[in-house]
N, C-alpha and C positions, 0 to 999 in steps of 0.2 A: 233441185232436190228430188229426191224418190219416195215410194211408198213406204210402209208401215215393215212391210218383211226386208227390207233394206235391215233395219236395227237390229234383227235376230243373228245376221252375222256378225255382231260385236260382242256375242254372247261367250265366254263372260270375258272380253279383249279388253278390260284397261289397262291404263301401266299402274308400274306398283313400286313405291317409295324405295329411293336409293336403289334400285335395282341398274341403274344406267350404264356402265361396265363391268361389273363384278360383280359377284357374289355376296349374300348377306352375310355376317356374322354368325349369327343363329348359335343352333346349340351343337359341339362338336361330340359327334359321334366316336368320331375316332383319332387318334396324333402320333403318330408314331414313327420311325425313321422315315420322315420329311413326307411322309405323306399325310392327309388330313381329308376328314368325309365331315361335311356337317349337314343342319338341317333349319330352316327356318317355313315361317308360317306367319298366317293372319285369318280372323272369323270376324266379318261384322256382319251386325242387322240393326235394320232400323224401323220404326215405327214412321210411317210418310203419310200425312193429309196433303191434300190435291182441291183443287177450287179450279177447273178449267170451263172459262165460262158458263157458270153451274153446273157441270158436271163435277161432280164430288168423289174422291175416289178415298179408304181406306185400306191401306197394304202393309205388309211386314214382307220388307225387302234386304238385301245387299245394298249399300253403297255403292258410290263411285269406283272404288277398287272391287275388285271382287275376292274372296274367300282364295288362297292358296298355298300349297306345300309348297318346298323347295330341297334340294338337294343338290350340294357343293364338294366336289372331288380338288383338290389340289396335289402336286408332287413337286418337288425338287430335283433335278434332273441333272447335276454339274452347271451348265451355264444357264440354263435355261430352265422355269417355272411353270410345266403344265394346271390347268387347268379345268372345269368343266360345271356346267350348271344345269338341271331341267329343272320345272317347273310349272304344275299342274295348278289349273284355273277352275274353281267350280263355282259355278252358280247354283243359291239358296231359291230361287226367288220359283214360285208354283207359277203351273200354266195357267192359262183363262181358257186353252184349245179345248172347242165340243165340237166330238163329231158325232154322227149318226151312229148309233150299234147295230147289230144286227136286225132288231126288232126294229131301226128306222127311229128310235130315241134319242135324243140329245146324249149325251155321256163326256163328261168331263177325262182329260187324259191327267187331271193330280199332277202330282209334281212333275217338276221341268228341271231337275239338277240336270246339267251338262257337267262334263269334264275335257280339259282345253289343253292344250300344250302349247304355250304360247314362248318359252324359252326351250332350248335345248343346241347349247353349243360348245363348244372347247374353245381353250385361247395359250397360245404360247406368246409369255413374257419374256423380254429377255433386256437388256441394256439400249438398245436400242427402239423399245415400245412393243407394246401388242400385236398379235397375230388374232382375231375371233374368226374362229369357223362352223357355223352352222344359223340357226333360227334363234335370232333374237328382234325387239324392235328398232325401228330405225331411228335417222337421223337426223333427218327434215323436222320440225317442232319438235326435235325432244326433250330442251332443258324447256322449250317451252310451256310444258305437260308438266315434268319432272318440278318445276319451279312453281307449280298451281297453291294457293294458300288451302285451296278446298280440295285437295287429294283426300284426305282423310276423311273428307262430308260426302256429302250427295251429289249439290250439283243440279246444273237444269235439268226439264226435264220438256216436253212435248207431246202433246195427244197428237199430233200430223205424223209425229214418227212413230207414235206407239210406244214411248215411254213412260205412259203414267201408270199403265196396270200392271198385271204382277210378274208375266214372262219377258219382262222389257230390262232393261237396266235404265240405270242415270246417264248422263253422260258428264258430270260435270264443267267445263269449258270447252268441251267438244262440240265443235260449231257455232261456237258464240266466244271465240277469242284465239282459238289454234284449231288444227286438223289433228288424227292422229296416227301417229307413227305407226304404221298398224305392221308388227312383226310380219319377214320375210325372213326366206333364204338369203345367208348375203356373204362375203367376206371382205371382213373390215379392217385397216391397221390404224392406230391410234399410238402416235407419237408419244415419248418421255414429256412430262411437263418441264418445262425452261421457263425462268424469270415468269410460272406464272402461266405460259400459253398451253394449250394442248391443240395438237388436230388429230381428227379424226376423219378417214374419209373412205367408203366401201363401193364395191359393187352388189345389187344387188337383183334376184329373180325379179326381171321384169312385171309387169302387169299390163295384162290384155284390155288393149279398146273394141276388140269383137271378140266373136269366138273361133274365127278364120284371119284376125290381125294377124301383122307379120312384127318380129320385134329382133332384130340383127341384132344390136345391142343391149347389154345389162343396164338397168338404172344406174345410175351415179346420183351418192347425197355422200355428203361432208360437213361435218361440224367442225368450227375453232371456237375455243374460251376460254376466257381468261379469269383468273381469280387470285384475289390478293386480300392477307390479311394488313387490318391497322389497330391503332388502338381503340379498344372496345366495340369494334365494328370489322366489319368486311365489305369486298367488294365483287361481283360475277357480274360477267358481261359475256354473250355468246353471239355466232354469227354461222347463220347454217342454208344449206340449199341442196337442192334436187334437177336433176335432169334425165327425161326419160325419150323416148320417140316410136311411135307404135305406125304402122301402117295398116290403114282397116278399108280392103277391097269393096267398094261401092260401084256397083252394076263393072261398067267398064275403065272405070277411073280407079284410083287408090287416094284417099285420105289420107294425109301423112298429119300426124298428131303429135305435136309437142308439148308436153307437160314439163311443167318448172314453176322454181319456187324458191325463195327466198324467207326465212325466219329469221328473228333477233331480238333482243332483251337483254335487259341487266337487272341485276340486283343487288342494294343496299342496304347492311345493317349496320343498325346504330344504336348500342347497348340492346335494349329491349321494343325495340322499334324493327319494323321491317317492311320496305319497299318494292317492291317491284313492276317492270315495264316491260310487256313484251309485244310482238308482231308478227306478220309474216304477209305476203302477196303472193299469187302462185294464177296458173293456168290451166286449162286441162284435167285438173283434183275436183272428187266429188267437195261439196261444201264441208262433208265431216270427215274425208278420207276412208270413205267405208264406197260400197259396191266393186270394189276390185280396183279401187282407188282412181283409176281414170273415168273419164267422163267424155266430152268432147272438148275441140278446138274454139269451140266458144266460151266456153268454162272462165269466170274469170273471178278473182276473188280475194280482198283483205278481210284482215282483220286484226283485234289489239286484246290485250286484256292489261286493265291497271288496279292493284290490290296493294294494301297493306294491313301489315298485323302489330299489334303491340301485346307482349305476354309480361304480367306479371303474377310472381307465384307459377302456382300451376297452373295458372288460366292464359287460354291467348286468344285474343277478338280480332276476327279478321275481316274486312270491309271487300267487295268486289266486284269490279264493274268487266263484262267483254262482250264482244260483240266480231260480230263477222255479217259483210255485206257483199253484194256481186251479183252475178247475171247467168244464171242455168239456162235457159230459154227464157227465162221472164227475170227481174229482178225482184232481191231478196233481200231483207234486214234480219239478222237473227241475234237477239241480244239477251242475257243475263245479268242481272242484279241482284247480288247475297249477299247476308250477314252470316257469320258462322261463331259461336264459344264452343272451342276445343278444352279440355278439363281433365288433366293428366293426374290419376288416381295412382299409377307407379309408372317403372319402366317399361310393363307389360299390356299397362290397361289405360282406356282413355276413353272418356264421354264426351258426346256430341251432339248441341242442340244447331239447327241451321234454316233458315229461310231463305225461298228464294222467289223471284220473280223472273219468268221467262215469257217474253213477248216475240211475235213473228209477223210481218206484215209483209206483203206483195211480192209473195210468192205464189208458186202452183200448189204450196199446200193450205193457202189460205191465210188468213187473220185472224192471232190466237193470242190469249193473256192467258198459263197460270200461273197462281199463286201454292206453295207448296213448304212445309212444314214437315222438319226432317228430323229425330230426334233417337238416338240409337248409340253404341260401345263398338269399339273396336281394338280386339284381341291379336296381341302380337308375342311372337317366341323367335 
């Protein structure tokens, strides 16, 4: 793993519910001879206590997801159904950054909103499956993410990486159960669903193992999943993977780097009960899929996450354990432990109390316990 300014480039990168090939519902702007403009959104903040081995931290942050617009174009075309999404990411959360001012004073820089573009692509449907073109996330862990009980909470958290204070985010199960799909350039085609299956499989803007690698080929990552309803319950089961190959010139030789990776999970429901099992192995990936997502040939690394929820009424208690272990130059355990009550006040609004525990041991960033207390609403249109 890497330092503390590693995290700042995830700022504010999570994924964001049902977002995984289309476009949200939201509110439509506009309908009219088959074309259609709409608009969706979310705002949360949370109230976060922090215990990392006595270090104490109180913050009013963003969650796991982060704050975002969106805007959906669709048309009708004769055979064919254009379409189109962007979608702007901002973070709430204030800096801790002091630099010197003029007079050689300390001086706070206040707020850290950013603003992200972390979707922005077209897709032509047609009988025969999807055409996406442009920036969206990828492949590799995505139902893995997408399928998290604590999308909507917090999430772990880490002072080695710099997410307990205020310019950091969470990361929820990022690095302690999946990686993350972290949006590229890509174009992807994704098959009609039959009996149930879909695949999906893209190319995408490579990622450099130096700043002088050489990369002749695009990424390749592919998703298949399957989903079936029965009575009073359902069934998801997915099966996904990545393959990359960098060449990074050392003195007179070339390092030839392969990165790969394998994800998979299912999930069962059963009336008001809900299960899930996921995983993945991979090579060459930073531990959290952040730093420009490669790493080296030594790189190596699983990991699982196992959760369930049971909602009744408008409450649902979700229980969850992941973890992710492997070998960066040193080996590494990185594990999370949470409880979460979600508390659905309508279709628009929703409260959240969450705990969690994140433990790190024998790594290069040391041996860490916090304990962290998450408590905050999450606004949706």
């Amino acid at each position: 793993m890497n330092n503390k300014k590693l995290t700042t480039k995830l700022l504010p990168a999570m994924i964001a519910l049902g977002m995984a090939t289309q476009a949200q519902a939201g509110i439509t702007l506009y309908d009219q001879d088959g074309t259609t403009f709409s608009t969706d959104g979310m705002i949360n903040a949370f109230y976060v206590q922090s215990d990392n081995d006595g270090r104490e931290q109180s913050r009013v942050k963003m969650g796991f997801l982060p704050n975002w617009i969106g805007f959906n174009f669709g048309k009708e075309t004769g055979d064919l159904t254009l379409g189109a999404r962007s979608s702007f990411w901002v973070s709430i959360n204030d800096s801790d950054v002091v630099r010197a001012n003029a007079q050689g004073r300390g001086e706070s820089l206040g707020t850290d909103t950013g603003i992200d573009v972390r979707q922005f692509y077209g897709t032509i449907d047609a009988d025969w499956g999807q055409v996406l073109i442009g920036k969206d996330f990828g492949l590799f862990n995505r139902t893995n993410i997408m399928s998290d009980e604590l999308l909507l909470g917090y999430g772990q958290t880490s002072d080695a990486l710099g997410l307990i204070d205020g310019g950091n985010v969470s990361f929820g199960n990022i690095g302690s159960g999946y990686t993350y799909p972290f949006p590229k350039a890509q174009i992807t085609y994704r098959s009609p669903t039959k009996n149930g299956f879909q695949l999906a499989v893209g190319i995408f803007d490579p990622s450099k193992s130096d700043s002088d690698s050489s990369e002749d080929t695009p990424r390749f990552e592919g998703e298949l999943t399957y989903a079936t309803d029965f009575n009073n319950g359902a069934f998801k089961a997915w099966l996904g993977g990545l393959y990359q190959s960098s060449d990074d010139p050392d003195g007179t030789e070339v390092n030839s780097i392969d990165s790969t990776g394998v994800s998979y999970g299912a999930n069962v429901k059963l009336g008001d009960l809900s299960l899930t099992a996921s995983g993945f192995q991979s090579e060459g990936i930073h531990p959290a899929a952040i730093d420009n997502f490669i790493v080296s040939d030594s790189a190596e690394m699983d990991g699982y996450l196992v959760q369930g929820s049971y909602t009744f009424g408008p409450n649902r208690i979700a229980l969850s354990y992941g973890e992710n272990e492997g070998e960066n130059s040193s080996d590494f355990t990185y594990e999370n432990t949470a409880v979460a009550w979600f508390y659905t006040v309508n279709s628009n609004l929703k409260l959240v109390a969450e705990y969690d525990k994140t433990e790190i041991s024998g790594t290069t960033l040391g041996t860490e316990e916090n304990d962290t207390v998450a408590l905050g609403a999450v606004l949706t249109w």
